[in-house]
C-alpha positions in Angstrom: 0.0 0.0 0.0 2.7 2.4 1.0 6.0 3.1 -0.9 8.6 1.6 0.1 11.9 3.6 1.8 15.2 3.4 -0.2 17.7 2.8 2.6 15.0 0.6 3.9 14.1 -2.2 2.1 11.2 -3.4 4.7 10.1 -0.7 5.6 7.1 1.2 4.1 5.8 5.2 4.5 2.3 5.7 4.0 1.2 9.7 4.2 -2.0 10.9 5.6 -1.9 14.3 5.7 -0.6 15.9 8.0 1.0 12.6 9.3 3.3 10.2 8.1 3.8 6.5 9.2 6.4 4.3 8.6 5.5 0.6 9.3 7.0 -3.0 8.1 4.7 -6.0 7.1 5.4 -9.2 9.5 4.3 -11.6 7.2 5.7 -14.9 8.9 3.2 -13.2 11.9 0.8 -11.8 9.7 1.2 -8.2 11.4 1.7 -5.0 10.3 4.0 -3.4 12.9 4.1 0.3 13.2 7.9 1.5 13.2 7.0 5.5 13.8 4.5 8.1 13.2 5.5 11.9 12.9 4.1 15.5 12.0 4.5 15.7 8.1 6.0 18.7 8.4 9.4 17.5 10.3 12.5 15.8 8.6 12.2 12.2 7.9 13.1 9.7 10.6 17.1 7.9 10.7 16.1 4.0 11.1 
């Protein structure tokens, strides 16, 4: 659903304005685990 980060291979962003999340799918769980959530208008996270 989301695009996937360069540096990042797993993990995704998806934007929702005025918030972005970052997540990774678990598939071997079957989970979608939420890595971060910021203010769209700050610099992107360092994983």
């Amino acid at each position: 659903m989301g695009g996937v980060i360069r540096k990042r291979a797993r993990v995704r962003k998806l934007t929702h304005s005025p918030v972005v999340v970052y997540y990774q799918i678990r598939e071997d769980k079957h989970v979608v685990e939420i890595v971060h959530i910021r203010h769209a208008s700050r610099k992107a996270p360092r994983f």
